[in-house]
C-alpha positions as CSV (number, residue, x, y, z in Angstrom):
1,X,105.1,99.1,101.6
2,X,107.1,98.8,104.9
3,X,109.1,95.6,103.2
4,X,109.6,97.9,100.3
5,X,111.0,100.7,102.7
6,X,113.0,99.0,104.9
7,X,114.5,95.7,103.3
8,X,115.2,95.3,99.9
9,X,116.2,91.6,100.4
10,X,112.4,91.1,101.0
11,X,111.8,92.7,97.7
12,X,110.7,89.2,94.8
13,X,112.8,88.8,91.7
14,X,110.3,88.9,89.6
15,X,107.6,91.9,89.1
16,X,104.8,92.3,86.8
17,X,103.3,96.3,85.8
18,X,100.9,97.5,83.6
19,X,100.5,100.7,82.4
20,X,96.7,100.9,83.2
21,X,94.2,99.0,85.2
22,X,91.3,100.1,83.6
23,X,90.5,99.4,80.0
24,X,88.0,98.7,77.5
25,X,87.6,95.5,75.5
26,X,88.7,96.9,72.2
27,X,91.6,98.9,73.7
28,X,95.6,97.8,74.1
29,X,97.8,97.6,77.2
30,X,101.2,96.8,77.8
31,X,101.9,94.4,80.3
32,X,106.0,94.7,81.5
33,X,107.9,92.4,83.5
34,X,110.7,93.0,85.3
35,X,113.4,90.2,86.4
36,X,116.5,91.0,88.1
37,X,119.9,88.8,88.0
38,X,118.4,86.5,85.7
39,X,119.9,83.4,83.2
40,X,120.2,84.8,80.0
41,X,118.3,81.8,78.5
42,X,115.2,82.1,80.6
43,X,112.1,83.8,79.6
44,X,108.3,84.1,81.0
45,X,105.6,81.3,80.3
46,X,102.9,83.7,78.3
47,X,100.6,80.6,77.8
48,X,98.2,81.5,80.7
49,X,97.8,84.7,79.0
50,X,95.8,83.2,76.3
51,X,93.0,82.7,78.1
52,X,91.8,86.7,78.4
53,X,94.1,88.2,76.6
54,X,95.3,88.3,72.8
55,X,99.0,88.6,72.7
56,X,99.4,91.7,70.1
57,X,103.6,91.9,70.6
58,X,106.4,91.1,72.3
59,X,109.7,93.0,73.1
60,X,112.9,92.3,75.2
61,X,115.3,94.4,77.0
62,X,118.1,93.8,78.9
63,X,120.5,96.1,81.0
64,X,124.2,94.8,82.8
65,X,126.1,97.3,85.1
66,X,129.2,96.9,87.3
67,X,129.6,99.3,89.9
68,X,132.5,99.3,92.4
69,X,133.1,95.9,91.1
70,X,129.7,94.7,91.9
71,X,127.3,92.9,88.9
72,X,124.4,93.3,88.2
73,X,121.8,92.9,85.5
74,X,118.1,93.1,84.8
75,X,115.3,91.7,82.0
76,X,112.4,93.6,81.0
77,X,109.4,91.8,78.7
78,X,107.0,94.4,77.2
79,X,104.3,92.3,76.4
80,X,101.3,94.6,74.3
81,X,97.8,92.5,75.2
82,X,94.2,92.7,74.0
83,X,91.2,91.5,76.2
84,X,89.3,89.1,74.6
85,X,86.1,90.0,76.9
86,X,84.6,92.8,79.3
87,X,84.8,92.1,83.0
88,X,87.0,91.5,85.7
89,X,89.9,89.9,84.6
90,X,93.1,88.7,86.4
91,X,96.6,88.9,84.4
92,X,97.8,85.6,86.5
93,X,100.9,85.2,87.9
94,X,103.3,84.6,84.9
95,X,106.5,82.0,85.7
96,X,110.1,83.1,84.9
97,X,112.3,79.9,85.4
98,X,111.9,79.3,89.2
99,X,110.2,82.8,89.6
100,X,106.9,83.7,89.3
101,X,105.5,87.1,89.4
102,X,102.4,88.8,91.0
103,X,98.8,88.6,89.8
104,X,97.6,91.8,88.6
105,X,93.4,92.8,88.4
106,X,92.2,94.8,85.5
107,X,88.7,96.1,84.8
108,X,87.6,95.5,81.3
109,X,84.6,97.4,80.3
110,X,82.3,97.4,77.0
111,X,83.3,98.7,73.9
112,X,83.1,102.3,73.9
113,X,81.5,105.2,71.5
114,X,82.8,108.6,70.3
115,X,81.0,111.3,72.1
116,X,77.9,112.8,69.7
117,X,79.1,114.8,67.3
118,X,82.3,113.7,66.9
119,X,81.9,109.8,65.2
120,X,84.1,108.9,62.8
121,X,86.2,111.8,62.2
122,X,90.2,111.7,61.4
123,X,90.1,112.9,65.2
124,X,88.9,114.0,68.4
125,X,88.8,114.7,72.5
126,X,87.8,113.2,75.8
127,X,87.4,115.0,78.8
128,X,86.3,113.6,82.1
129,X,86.5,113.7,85.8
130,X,86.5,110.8,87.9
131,X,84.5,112.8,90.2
132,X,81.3,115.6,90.4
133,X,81.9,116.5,93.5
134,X,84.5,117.1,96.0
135,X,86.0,118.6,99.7
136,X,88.4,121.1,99.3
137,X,92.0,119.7,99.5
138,X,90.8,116.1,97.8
139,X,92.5,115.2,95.0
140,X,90.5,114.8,91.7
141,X,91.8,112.9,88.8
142,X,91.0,114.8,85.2
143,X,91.8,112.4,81.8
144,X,92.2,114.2,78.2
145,X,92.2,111.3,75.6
146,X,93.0,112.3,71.8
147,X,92.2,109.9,69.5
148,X,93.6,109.8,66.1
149,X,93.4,108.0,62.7
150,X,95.9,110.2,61.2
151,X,99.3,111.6,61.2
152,X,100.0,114.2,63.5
153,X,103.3,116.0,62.2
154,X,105.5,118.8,64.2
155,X,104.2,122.2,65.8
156,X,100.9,120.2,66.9
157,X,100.0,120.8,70.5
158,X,98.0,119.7,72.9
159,X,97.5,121.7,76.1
160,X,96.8,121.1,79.8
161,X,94.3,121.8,81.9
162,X,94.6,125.1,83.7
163,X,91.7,126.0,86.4
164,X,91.9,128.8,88.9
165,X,92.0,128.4,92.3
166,X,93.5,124.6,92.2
167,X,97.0,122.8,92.1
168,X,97.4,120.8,88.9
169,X,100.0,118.1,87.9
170,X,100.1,115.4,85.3
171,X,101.4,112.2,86.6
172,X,100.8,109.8,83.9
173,X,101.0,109.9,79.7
174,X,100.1,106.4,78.2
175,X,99.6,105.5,74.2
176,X,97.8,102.5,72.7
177,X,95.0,101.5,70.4
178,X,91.1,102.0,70.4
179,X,88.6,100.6,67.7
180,X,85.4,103.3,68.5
181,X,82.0,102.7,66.3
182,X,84.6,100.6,63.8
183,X,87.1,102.9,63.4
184,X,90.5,102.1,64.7
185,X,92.5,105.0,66.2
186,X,95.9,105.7,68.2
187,X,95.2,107.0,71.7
188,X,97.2,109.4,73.6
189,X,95.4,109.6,77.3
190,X,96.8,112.4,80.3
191,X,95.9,112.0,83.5
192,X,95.9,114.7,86.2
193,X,96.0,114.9,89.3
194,X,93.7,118.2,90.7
195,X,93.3,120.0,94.0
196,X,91.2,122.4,94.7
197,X,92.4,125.4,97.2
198,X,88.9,126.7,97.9
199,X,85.1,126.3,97.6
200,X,82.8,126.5,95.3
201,X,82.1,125.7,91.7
202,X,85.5,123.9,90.3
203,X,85.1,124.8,86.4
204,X,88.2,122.9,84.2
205,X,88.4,125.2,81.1
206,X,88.5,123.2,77.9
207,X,91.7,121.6,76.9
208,X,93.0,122.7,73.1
209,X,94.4,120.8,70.4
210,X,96.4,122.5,67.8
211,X,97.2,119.6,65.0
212,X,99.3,119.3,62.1
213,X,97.7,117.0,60.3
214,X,100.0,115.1,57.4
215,X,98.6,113.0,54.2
216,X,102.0,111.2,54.4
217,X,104.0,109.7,56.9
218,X,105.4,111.1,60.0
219,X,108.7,109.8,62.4
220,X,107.3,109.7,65.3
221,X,104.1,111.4,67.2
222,X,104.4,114.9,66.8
223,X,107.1,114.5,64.8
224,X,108.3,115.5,61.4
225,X,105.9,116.0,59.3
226,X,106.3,114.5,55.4
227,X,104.1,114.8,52.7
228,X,100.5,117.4,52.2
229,X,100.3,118.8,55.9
230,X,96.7,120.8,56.7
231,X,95.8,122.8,60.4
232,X,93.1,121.0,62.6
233,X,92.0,122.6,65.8
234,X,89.7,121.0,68.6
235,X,88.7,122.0,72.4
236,X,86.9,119.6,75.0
237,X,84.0,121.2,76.8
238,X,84.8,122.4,79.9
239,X,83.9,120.6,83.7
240,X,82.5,121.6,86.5
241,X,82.8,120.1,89.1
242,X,81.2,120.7,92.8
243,X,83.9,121.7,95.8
244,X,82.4,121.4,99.4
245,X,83.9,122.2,103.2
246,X,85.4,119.6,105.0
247,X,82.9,118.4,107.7
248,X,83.3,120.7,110.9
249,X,84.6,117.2,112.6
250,X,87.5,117.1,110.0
251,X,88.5,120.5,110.3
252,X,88.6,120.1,114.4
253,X,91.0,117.0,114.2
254,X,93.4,118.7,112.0
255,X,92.4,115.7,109.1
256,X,93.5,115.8,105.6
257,X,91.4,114.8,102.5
258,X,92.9,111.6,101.2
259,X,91.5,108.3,99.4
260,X,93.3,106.2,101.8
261,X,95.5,106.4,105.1
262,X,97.7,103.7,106.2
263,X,100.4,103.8,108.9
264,X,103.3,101.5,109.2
265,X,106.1,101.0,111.8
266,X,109.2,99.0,112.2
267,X,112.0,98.3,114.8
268,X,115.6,98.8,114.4
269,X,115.8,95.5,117.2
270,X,113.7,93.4,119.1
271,X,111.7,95.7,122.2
272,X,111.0,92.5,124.0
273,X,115.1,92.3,125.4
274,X,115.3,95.8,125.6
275,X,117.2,96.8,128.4
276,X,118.2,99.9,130.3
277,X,120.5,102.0,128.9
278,X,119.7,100.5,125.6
279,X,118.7,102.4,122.8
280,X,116.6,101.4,120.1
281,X,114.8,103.4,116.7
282,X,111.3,103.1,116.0
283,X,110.4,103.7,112.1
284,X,106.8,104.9,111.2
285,X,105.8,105.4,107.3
286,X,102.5,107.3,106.8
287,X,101.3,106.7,103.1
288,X,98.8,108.3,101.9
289,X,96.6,107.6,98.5
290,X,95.1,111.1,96.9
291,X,97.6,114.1,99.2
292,X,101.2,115.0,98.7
293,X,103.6,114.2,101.5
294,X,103.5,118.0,102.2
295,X,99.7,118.0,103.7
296,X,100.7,114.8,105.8
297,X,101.3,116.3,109.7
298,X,104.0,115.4,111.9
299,X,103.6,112.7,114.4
300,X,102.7,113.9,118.1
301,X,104.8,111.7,120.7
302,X,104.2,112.2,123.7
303,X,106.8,111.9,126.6
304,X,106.6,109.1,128.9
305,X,108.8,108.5,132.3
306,X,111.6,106.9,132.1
307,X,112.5,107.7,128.5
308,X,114.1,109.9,126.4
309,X,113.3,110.6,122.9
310,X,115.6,111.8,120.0
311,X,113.5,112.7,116.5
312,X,115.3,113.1,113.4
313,X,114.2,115.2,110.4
314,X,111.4,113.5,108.7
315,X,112.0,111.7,105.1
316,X,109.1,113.1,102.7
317,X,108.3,111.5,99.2
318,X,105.6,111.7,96.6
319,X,105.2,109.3,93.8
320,X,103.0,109.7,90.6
321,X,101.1,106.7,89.9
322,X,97.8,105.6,87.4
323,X,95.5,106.5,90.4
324,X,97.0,109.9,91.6
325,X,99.4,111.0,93.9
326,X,100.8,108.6,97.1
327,X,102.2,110.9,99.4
328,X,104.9,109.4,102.5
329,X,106.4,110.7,105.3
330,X,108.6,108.5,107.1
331,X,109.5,109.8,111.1
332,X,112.4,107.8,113.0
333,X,112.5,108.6,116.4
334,X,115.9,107.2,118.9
335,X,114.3,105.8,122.3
């Protein structure tokens, strides 16, 4: 993360995403990867793919940009994949010319079944919580699947959850294919991320479909409809979830729920020559996994003799990403 931050030079050529980590064996994912400056005759070596993964399609796109007389250009593969079997499987590290790009992990679990009630039918919801219990302040990730075998034309919705007494955002909408009990259906999945302000019983209240459904064909999800169109309506249950006090030694320290805290600092030049009347800028990123940069606190230095020390105003960020919300705060302080 500190290469990232600090020097883009450090930053590879070529870099391989996927739009979700966790899967099961009959669903789709799209594997993209991303090649800057490249020869317009190279592509990636998909052959090691093979050997997990079914290669459902392929699709190219290329971007070129001069600005202030500077070139540059860019190559993305979207590369849609199948699992051929549950487990832990590693997407390997996939060459592109003289580039190769970084190995990614996915979890591939069994073949899934609609929840009772609801096999096949044209469609249906999936609620669940990653979690059934929680401190107050943690961050809880909520995902709301609809799975459909049909059209869904114009003025459907599908709303989001909305419980008291917590902070809500979405951070990620992804779209691929599910075969459930040997029905194959399109997936829309939400993610969100939840905090909850206060203690005590968490309930979600049930998330609400309204669907047009149409006997013909439709442009695009929740698009136009064409053809016989008819009114389906559908609600998850709703979650509860458990919300407990921080422990009385969290609350002392002044500590923060998070998933994970990492701290990372860099130099502006080399403190082994430093001399006096020298001055030199020390860098420190905070990142943390689960809490927005807002809930990360500001860096106590203390004074030492013989120095002087100038802070500026602290850099915040958060980024949205398949696990939740990565909060940084980046401090530079002038010594």
């Amino acid at each position: 993360m500190t290469a990232l931050l600090f020097s883009k030079s450090l930053m590879a050529e070529s870099v391989a995403t996927v739009d979700r980590n966790n899967i099961n064996v009959e669903e789709s994912f799209v594997l993209t990867i991303t090649v800057d400056d490249i020869d317009s005759d190279l592509s990636p070596e998909l052959s090691p793919l093979h050997r997990d993964f079914s290669i459902y399609d392929t699709r190219q796109n290329s971007q070129r940009s001069i600005i202030n007389g500077s070139y540059s250009s860019s190559t993305q593969w979207f590369i849609t994949l199948i699992p051929k079997r549950a487990g832990k499987l590693m997407i390997p590290p996939i060459g592109v010319g003289r580039d190769v790009t970084n190995a990614i992990a996915m979890t591939v679990t069994k073949a899934s079944e609609a929840p009772l009630g609801e096999k096949k039918q044209e469609l249906f919801l999936d609620a669940s919580s990653d979690v059934t219990q929680a401190y107050v302040g943690a961050q809880i990730i909520f995902t709301v699947k609809l799975y459909h075998s049909v059209n869904i034309g114009s003025g459907s919705s599908l709303s989001d959850p909305e419980p008291d007494n917590a902070q809500t955002k979405k951070i990620a909408e992804t779209n691929y294919q599910s075969i459930v009990n040997g029905v194959a259906y399109n997936v829309i999945e939400r993610k969100y991320a939840i905090y909850p302000t206060i203690t005590g019983n968490l309930e979600i209240p049930p998330v609400l479909l309204n669907a047009v459904v149409t006997d013909g064909r439709s442009v695009s999800l929740f698009g136009s409809p064409r053809g016989q169109s008819r009114r389906i309506i559908r609600r998850t249950p709703s979650v509860d979830i458990t919300i407990k006090e921080l422990p009385q030694i969290a609350k002392d320290k002044d500590a923060i729920a998070a998933q994970s805290l990492k701290l990372h600092q860099q130099w502006s030049g080399d403190i082994e020559k430093i001399k006096v009347g020298d001055s030199i800028t020390r860098n420190i990123l905070i990142i943390a996994e689960g809490a927005y940069a807002a809930q990360l606190p500001p860096l106590l230095m203390s004074n030492q003799d013989g120095l002087k020390l100038y802070s500026d105003q602290p850099q915040i960020n958060d980024k949205d990403s398949e696990t939740g919300i990565i909060g940084q705060r980046q401090e530079s302080i002038a010594i």
